[in-house]
C-alpha positions as CSV (number, residue, x, y, z in Angstrom):
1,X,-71.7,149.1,68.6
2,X,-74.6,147.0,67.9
3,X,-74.1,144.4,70.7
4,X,-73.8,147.7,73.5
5,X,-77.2,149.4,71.6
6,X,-79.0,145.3,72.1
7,X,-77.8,145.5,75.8
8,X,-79.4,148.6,76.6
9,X,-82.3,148.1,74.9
10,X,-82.3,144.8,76.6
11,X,-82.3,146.4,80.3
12,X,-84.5,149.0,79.3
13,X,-82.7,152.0,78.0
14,X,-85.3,153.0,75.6
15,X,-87.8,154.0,78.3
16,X,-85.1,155.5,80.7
17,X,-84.5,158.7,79.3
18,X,-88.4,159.8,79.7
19,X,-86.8,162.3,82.0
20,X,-84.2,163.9,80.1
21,X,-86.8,163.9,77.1
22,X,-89.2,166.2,79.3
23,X,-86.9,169.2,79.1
24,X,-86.8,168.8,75.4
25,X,-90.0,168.5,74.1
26,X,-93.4,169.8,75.2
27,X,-95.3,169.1,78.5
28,X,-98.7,168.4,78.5
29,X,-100.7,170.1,82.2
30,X,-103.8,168.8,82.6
31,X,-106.0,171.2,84.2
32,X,-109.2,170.3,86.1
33,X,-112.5,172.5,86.7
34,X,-112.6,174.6,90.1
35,X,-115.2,175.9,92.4
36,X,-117.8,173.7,90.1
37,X,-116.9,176.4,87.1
38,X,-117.0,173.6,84.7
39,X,-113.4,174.7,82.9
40,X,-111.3,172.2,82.1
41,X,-108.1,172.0,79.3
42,X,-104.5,171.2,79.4
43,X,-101.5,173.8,78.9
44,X,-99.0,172.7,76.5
45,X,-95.3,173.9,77.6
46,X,-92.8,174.0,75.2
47,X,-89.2,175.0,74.5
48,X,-88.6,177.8,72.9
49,X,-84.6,178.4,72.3
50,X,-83.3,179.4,76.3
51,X,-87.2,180.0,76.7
52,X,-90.7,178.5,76.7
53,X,-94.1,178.8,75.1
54,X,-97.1,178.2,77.1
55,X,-100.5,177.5,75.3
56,X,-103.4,177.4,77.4
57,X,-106.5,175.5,75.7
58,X,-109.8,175.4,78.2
59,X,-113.4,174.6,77.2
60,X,-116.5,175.8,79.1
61,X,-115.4,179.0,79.6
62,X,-117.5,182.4,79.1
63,X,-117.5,183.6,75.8
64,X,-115.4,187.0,74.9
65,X,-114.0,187.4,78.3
66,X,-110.4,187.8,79.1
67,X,-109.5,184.8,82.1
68,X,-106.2,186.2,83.3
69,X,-103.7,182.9,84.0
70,X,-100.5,182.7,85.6
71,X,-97.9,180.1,86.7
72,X,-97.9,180.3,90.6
73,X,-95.8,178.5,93.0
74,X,-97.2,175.2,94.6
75,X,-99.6,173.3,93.9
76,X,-103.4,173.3,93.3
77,X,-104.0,172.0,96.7
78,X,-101.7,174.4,97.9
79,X,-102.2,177.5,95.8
80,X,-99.1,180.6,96.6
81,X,-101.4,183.5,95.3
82,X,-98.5,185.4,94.0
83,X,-98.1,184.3,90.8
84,X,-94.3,183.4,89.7
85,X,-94.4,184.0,85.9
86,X,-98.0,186.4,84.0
87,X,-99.3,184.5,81.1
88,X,-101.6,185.9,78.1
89,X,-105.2,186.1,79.2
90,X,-107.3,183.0,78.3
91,X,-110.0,184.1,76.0
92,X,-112.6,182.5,74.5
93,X,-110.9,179.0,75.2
94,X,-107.3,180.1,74.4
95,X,-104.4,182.0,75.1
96,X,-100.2,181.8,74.3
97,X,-97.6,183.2,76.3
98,X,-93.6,183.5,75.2
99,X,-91.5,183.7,77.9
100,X,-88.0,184.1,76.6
101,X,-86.2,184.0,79.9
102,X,-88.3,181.3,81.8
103,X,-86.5,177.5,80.9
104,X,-88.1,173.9,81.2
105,X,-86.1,174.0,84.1
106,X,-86.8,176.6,86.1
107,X,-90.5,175.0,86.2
108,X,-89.1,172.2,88.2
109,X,-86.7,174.2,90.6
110,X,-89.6,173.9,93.3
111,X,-93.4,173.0,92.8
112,X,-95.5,175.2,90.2
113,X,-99.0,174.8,89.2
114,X,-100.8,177.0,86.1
115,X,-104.1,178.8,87.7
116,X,-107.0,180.2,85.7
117,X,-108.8,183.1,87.3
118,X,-112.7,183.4,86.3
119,X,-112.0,187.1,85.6
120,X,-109.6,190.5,86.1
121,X,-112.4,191.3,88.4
122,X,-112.7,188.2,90.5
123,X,-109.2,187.5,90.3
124,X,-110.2,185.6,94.0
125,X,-112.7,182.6,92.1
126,X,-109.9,180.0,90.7
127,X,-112.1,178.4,87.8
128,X,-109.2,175.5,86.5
129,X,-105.3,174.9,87.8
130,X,-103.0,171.9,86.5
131,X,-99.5,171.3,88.6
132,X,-96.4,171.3,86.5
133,X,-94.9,168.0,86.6
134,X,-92.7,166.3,84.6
């Protein structure tokens, strides 16, 4: 057993299973200011039994109101603006959504980005998105 644990860590096993280890633990989203709204944060996605937890942390933001944030399909670039899964509104910097039916996996079944909207009424002014990727 030892000499088959040296050989793969001698080609390199240790750092192959960076993708397998993705649907396991939690994802870090990075997500960048838009339309010069000076919000920017990450999302932290984690497992949660057959579902996930998403924590949205964003700085810059206004204080005491309610950013709603969803996961949409696509990308930031390339924005669907029907969102795929509703998450918690962000308010004052944070918000965390449980989504008991929504796996690690069905994140990656096509591309997904997390959007922050400055407000429920200008839902159309984007202020920070971060694509999902593993």
């Amino acid at each position: 057993m030892h000499k088959l644990a040296l050989s793969l860590a001698l080609l390199g096993f240790a750092a192959a299973p960076a993708f397998a280890s993705t649907m396991h633990h939690e994802l870090k989203i990075e997500l960048a200011a838009q339309n010069n709204s000076g919000e920017t944060g990450y999302a932290l996605i984690k497992p949660m039994g057959k579902g996930i937890e998403v924590t949205v942390h964003l700085k810059g933001g206004p204080k005491g109101v309610a950013q709603p944030d969803h996961i949409h399909p696509g990308t930031c670039a390339n924005l669907n603006p029907v969102p795929k899964y509703p998450l918690e509104n962000v308010v004052d910097g944070k918000s965390v959504t449980k989504l008991p039916s929504v796996s690690m996996d069905d994140l990656f079944k096509e591309p997904m980005a997390i959007n922050v909207h400055e407000s429920a009424q200008d839902m159309k002014k984007y202020v920070a998105c971060g694509d999902i990727k593993k």
